[in-house]
LUMNUBA-566120 format. One record per residue (C-alpha): residue in one letter; x, y, z. Coordinates in steps of 0.02 Angstrom, whole numbers, padded with zeros to 5 digits, always signed. Layout:
BEGIN
aXYZ/...
% end
This chain:
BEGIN
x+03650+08757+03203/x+03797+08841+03218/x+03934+08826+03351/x+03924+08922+03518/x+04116+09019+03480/x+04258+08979+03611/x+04359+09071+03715/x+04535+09119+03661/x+04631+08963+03709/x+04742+09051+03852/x+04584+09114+03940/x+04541+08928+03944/x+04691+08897+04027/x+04705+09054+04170/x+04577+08938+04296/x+04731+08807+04306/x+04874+08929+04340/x+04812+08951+04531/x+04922+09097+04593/x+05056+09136+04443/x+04910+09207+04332/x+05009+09361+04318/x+05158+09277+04254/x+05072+09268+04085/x+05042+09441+04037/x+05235+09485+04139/x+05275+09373+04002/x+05197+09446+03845/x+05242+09619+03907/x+05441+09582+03920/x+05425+09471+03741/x+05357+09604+03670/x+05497+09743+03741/x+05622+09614+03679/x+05557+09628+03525/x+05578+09798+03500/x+05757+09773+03577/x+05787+09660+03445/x+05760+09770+03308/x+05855+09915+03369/x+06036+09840+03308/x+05957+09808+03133/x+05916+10017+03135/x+06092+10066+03219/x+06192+09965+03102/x+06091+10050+02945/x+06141+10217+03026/x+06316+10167+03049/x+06311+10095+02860/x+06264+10241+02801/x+06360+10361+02871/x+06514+10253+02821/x+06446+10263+02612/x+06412+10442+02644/x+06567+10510+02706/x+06665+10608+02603/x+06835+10592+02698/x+06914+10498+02847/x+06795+10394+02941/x+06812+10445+03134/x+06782+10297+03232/x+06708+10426+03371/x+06546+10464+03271/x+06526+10298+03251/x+06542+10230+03422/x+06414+10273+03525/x+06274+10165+03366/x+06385+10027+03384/x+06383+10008+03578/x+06216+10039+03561/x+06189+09908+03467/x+06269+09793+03557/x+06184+09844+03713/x+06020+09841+03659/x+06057+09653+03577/x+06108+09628+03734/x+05977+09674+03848/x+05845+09622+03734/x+05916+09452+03769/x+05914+09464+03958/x+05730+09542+03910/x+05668+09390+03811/x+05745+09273+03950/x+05642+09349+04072/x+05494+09317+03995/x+05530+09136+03969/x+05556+09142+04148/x+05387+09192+04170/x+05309+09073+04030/x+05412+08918+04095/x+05343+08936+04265/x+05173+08983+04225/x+05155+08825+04103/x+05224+08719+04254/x+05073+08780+04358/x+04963+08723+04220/x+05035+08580+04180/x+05020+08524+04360/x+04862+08613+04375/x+04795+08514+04228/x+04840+08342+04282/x+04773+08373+04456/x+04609+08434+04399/x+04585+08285+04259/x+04646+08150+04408/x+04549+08239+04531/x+04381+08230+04412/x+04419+08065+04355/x+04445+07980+04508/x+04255+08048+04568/x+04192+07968+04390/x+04072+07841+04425/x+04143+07663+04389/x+04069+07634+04220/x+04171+07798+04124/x+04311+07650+04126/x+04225+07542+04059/x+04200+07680+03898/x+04389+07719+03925/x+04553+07637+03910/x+04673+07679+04050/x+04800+07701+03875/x+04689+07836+03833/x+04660+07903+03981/x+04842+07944+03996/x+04875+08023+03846/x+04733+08132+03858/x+04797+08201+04033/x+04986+08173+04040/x+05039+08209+03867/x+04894+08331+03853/x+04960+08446+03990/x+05140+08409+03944/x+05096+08498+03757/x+05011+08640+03835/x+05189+08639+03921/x+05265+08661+03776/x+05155+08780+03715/x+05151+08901+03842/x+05308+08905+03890/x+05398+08926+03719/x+05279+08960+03582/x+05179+09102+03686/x+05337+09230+03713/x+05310+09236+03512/x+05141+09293+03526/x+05201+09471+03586/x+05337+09470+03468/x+05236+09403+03316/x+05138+09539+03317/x+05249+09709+03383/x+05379+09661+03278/x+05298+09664+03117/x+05201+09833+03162/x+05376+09907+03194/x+05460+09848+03031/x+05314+09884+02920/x+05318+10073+02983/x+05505+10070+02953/x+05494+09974+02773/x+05393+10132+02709/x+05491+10282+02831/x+05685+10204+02749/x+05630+10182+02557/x+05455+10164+02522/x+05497+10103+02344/x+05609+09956+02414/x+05494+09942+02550/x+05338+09879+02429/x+05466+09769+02358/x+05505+09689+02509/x+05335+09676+02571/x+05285+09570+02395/x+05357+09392+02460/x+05288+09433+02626/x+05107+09463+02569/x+05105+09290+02472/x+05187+09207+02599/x+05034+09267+02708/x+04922+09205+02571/x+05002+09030+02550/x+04987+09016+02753/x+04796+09079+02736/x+04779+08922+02626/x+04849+08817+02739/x+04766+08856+02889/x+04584+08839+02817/x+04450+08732+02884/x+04511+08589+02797/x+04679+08609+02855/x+04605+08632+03046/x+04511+08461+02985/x+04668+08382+02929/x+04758+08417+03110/x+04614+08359+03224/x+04599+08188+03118/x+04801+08184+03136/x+04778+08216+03304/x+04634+08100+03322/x+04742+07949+03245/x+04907+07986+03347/x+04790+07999+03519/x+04706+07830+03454/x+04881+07733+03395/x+04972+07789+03557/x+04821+07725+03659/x+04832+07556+03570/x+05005+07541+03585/x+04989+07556+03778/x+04875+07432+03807/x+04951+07305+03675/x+05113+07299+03777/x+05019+07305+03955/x+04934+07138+03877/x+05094+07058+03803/x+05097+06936+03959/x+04915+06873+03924/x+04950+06877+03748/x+05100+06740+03734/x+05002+06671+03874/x+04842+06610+03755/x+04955+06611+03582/x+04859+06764+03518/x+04995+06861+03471/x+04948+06897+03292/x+04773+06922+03310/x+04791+07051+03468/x+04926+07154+03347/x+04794+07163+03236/x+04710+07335+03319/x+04885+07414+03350/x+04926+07378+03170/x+04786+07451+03088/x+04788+07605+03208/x+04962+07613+03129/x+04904+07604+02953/x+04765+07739+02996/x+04910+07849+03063/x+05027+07826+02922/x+04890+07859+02786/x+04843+08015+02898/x+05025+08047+02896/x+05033+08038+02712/x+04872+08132+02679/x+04918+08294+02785/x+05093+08303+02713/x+05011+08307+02526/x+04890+08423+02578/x+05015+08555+02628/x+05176+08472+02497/x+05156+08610+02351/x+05106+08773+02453/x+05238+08742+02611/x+05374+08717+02468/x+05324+08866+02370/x+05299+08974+02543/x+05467+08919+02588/x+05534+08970+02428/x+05447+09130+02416/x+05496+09186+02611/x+05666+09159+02555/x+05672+09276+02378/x+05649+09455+02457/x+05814+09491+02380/x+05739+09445+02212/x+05632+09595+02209/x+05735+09692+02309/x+05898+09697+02164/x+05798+09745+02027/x+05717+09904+02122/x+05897+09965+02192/x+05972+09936+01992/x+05844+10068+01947/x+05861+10186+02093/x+06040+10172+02047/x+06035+10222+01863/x+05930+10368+01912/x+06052+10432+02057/x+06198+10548+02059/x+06234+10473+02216/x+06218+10286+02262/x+06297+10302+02451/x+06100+10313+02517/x+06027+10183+02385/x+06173+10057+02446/x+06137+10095+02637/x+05953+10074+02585/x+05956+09914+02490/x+06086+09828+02640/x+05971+09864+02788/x+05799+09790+02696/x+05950+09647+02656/x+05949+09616+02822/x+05762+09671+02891/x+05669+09546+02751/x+05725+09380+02839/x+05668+09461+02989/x+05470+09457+02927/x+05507+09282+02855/x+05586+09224+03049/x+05428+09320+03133/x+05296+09251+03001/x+05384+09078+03038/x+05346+09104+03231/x+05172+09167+03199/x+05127+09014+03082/x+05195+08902+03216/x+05091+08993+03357/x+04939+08979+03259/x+04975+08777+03246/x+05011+08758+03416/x+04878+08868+03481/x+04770+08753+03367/x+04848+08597+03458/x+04855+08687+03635/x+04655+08711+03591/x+04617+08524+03539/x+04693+08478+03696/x+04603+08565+03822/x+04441+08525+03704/x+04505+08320+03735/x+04524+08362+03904/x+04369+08437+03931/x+04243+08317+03819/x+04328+08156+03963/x+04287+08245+04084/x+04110+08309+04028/x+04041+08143+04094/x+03867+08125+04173/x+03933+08129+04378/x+03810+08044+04495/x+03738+08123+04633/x+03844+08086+04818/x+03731+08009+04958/x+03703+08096+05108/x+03838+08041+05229/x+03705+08005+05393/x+03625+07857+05289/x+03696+07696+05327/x+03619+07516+05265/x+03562+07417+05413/x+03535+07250+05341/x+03617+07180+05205/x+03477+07148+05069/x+03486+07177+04879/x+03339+07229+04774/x+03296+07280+04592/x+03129+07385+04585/x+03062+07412+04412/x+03220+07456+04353/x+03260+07503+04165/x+03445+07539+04092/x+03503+07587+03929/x+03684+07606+03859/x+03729+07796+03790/x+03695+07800+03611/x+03577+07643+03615/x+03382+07645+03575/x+03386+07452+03676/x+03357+07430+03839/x+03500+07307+03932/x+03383+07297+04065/x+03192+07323+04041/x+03101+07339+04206/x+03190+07182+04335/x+03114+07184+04491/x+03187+07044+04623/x+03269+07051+04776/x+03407+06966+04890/x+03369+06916+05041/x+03519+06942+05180/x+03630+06788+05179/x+03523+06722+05015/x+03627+06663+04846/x+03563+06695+04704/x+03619+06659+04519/x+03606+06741+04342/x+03600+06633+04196/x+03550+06655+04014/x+03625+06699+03851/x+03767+06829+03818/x+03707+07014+03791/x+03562+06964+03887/x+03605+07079+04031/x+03670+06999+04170/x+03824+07084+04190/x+03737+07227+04191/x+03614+07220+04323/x+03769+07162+04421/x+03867+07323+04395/x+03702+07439+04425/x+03712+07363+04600/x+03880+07412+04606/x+03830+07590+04558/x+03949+07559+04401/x+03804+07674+04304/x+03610+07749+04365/x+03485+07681+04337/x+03351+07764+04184/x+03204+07710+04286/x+03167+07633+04458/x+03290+07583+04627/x+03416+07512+04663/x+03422+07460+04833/x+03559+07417+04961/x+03494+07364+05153/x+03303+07462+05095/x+03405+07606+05042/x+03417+07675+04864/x+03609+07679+04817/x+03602+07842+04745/x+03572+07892+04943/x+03707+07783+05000/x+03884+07862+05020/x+03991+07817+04883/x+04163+07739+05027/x+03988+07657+05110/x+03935+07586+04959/x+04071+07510+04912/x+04112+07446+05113/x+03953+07373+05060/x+03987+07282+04917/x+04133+07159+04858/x+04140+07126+04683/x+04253+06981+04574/x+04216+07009+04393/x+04275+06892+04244/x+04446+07034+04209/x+04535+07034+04388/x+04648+07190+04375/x+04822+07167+04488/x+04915+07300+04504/x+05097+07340+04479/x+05144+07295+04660/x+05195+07164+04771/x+05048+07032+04813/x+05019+07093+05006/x+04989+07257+04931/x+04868+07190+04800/x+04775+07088+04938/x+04756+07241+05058/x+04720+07356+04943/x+04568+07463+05002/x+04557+07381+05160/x+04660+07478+05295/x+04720+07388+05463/x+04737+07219+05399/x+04846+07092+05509/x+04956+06948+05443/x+04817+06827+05522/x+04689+06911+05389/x+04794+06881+05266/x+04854+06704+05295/x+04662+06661+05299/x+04627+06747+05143/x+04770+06661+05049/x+04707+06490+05140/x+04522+06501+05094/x+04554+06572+04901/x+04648+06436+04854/x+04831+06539+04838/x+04942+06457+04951/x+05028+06380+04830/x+05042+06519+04719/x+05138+06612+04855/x+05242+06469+04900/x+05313+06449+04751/x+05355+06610+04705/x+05544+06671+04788/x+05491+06811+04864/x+05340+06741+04959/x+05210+06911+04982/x+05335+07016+04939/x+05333+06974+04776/x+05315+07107+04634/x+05218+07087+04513/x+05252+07123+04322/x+05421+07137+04389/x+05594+07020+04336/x+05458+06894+04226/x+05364+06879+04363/x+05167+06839+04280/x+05027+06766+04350/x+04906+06655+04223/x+04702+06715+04238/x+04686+06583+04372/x+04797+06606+04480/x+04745+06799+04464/x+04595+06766+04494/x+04623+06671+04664/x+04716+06843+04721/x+04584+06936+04672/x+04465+06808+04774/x+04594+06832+04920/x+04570+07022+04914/x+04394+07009+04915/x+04399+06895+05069/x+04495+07016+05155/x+04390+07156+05115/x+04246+07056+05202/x+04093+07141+05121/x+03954+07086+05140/x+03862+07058+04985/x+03945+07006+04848/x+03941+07004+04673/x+04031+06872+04554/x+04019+06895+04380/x+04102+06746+04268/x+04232+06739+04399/x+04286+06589+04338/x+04287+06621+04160/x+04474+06612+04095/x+04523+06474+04206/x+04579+06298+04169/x+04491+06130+04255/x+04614+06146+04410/x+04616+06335+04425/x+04426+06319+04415/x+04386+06157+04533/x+04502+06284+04658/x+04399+06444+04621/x+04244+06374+04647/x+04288+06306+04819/x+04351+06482+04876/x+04188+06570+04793/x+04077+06456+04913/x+04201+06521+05057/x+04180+06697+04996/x+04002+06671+04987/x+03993+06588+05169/x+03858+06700+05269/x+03872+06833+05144/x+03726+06911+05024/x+03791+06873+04840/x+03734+06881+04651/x+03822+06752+04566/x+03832+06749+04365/x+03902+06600+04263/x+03859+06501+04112/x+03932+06355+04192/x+03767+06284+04251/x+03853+06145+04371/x+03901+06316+04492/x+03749+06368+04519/x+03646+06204+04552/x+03650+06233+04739/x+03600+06416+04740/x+03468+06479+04834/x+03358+06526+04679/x+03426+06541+04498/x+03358+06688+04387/x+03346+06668+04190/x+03365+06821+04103/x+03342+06848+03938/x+03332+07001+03824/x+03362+07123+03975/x+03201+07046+04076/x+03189+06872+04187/x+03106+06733+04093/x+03093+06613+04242/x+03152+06599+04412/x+03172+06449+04550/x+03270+06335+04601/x+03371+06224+04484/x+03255+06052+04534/x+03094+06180+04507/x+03166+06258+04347/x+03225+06076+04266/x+03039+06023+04324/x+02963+06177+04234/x+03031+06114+04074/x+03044+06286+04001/x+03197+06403+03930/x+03315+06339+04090/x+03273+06159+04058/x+03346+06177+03874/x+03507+06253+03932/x+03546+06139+04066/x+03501+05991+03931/x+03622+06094+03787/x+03745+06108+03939/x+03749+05912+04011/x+03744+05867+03793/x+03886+05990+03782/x+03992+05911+03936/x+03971+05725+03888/x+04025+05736+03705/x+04168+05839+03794/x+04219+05683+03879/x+04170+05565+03758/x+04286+05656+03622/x+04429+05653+03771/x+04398+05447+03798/x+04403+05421+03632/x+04567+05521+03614/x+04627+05421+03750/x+04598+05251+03679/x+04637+05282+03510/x+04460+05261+03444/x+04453+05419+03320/x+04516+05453+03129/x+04643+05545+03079/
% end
């Protein structure tokens, strides 16, 4: 099937430049009269040139004047000329490049919560940022050339055949290999070659990102080596990359460079002969000087226009990134009159299936939440409890059935209802660059210092403020100022507090946390939870004993559900992971008395 053929890259570009779309063609149109400014001098000085070999007496300065100011006027102007078009290219790229990041932000911030989860903030930014700062770069500088790269040789390959056609075939012999050496370079493989160079640059600089946001967490858990491992071998993939497009293009950019150069090679042994063959060399010599100095002009413009084509190629695979983010399945916005009035949870027959996976995560669930009932998930990893918990959150649609928030499908709810709604703590608490008020508030607007104090007093993070110098006020990531996963966590539990949803869904929340963080995380959890609607996950099975009913899944679909005394008395898939749990927890603390007294080998 073949591909459906794409617009010329600065079409692709006009819908971003807003109001300054004429600044592009004012641009091409004052490149391209520089151009011809440009060449002028080269024709004026020939003239003057010659009329200094062919004069048979006294040279009259007069005569030769009014070419030489000429000359300098037109070099001159055609300066002022080109400026102005850079003018108009520089502020016309702005507008894109603004116009670019606002449109990717603005699309990205409506993506429905799972698109990051498929992609790294590291990526994220490269793709935008440094996306729209090399279409910058591309339309401001490399697209005055475009004009130029192709008047300019028009112009001088009508003058290489009006001056000396015989001289002019000469000089036009490096020029058509060099466009045959850059016809084998730009090929499909070569267009390969740059996308997979791309590709690895995009995916090494996206690595590196989140490799130094993790540094913290890293020294934190002594994983240093093991987390370099990615960023390393996205290096190696670059480097090999690296090493594979510079042999690909080693022997044909050397001889092209080599061959652009040589005009004058083919030029001397054509004049020698005109010469022998001449009673008078004044015109040969005038000849043979201005294709001297009109040849590096086709290798400078060829130069440009081999350039342009790579950075057009570039300028296209960035809008193509940008476009294939944002070409992301966007969910449907409730109508804004429908409002939840009760605070109930339920599944109905609902089915859900990762993109690009033939298994279901979730294969018809129906159960539902009662207002103010707690209810737990338990069961293997990969067995899709996480999941179900972000489909309530609207993280993804579903493939087949409801959703429900208060009797209402969330695909009806408004999306700032929806998440009023809902509170969620999952097992990664993100805290953001900030001080810690500003990470408790956040979302919630209006909040008073009393709030606040009670969040910090119920989560368990009283003493994380206290013993930090700056109290609330406190950046974080700033002057070594880290949090461990616990201690995050209790923020995150504080935020949550204040945001006073009610239903709630907790997903491993205490996950990464020591005994202490955790025996503190699970007392704020039960105040979180206090009159609220939540969905609890955990594989500790000691944090769910007193929940209102406990639901087993397993391979996407619930295998049993109760309570923990009617599941242990059932005997069935719950009763052997709360035995593999309690055989688990004593040889734990056997191993740790034994330690203790001595009683082990060494």
């Amino acid at each position: 099937m073949s591909k459906e053929k794409k617009e010329f890259v600065l079409k692709r570009y006009v819908p971003y430049m807003g109001k300054k779309k004429a600044l592009l063609p004012l641009s091409l149109i004052l490149s391209g009269l520089a151009a011809i400014l440009n060449i002028m001098p080269f024709v004026l000085v020939w003239y003057i040139v010659r009329y200094i070999l062919s004069a048979p007496g006294a040279i009259k300065v007069s005569d030769i004047s009014l070419y030489a100011w000429l000359a300098c006027g037109s070099a001159v102007l055609g300066i002022i000329v080109y400026y102005g078009g850079l003018m108009s290219s520089h502020l016309a790229a702005f507008r894109v490049e603004v116009g670019l990041q606002k449109a990717g932000m603005k699309k990205i911030m409506n993506m429905p919560l799972g698109f990051f989860d498929e992609h790294s903030s590291g990526k994220l930014r490269k793709i935008v940022n440094e996306g729209a700062g090399t279409t910058h770069s591309f339309l401001a500088h490399q697209l005055p050339d475009l004009a130029g790269s192709i008047i300019s040789p028009i112009i001088l390959l009508v003058m290489l055949f009006v001056v000396e056609w015989r001289m002019g075939i000469a000089s036009l012999v490096p020029i058509l290999l060099g466009f045959i050496t850059m016809g084998t370079m730009m090929n499909s493989k070569g267009r390969s070659f740059q996308k997979q160079y791309t590709d690895s640059l995009e995916q090494m600089s996206s690595e590196a990102v989140e490799y130094i946001r993790g540094i913290p967490v890293v020294k934190t858990f002594g994983q240093s080596i093991f987390s370099f491992k990615r960023f390393h071998q996205s290096i190696i993939r670059y480097r090999d990359m690296v090493n594979a497009y510079v042999h690909l293009w080693q022997k044909s950019m050397s001889f092209y460079t080599i061959i652009m150069q040589s005009a004058a090679f083919f030029l001397i042994p054509v004049a020698v002969l005109m010469l022998g063959r001449t009673d008078n060399p004044a015109p040969v010599l005038a000849d043979f000087i201005f294709y001297i100095l009109i040849s590096p002009m086709f290798t400078m413009l060829l130069m440009k226009s081999m350039n342009f084509k790579e950075k057009t190629l570039i300028a296209e695979q960035v809008i193509d990134r940008l476009d294939n983010l944002l070409d992301y399945p966007m969910m449907s916005l409730g109508r804004s009159e429908v409002v939840p009035d009760e605070n109930s949870l339920e599944f109905r027959n609902v089915a859900f299936s990762y993109k690009g996976s033939d298994k279901k995560a979730v294969d018809q669930i129906s159960f539902k939440l009662k207002a103010g009932e707690h209810v737990a998930l338990v069961g293997a990893s990969g067995g899709g409890k996480t999941t179900m918990a972000r489909l309530a959150a609207r993280f993804w649609d579903v493939d087949e059935g409801e959703v429900l928030v208060g009797g209402i499908n969330v695909k009806e709810v408004p999306k700032k209802r929806l998440m009023d709604e809902i509170s969620f703590v999952f097992q990664s608490t993100k805290l953001f660059k900030g001080t810690l008020r500003e990470n408790i508030v956040f979302g919630k607007e209006g909040v008073s210092d009393k709030d606040i104090e009670k969040a910090i007093e119920f989560s368990q993070s009283k003493e994380i403020i206290e013993k930090l110098p700056d109290g609330l006020d406190t950046v974080i990531g700033s002057k070594g100022t880290y949090l461990s996963g616990g201690e995050q966590q209790r923020i995150a539990l504080a935020r949550a507090m204040v945001k006073n949803a009610p239903i709630v869904l907790l997903d491993e929340a205490t996950a990464f946390a020591d005994p202490e963080n955790e025996h503190l995380i699970q007392k704020a959890l039960k105040e979180l939870s206090r009159d609220k609607t939540s969905l609890m996950i955990a594989h500790r099975l000691t944090s769910v004993q007193d929940a209102d009913r406990i639901l087993v899944v397993e391979a996407g679909r619930i295998a049993e559900e109760g309570t923990h005394t009617e599941l242990i008395e059932k005997g069935g898939l719950y009763k052997s992971m709360w035995d593999e749990y309690q055989a688990s927890a004593d040889w734990k603390i056997e191993a740790k008395e034994a330690i203790a007294t001595g009683e082990h080998n060494d």
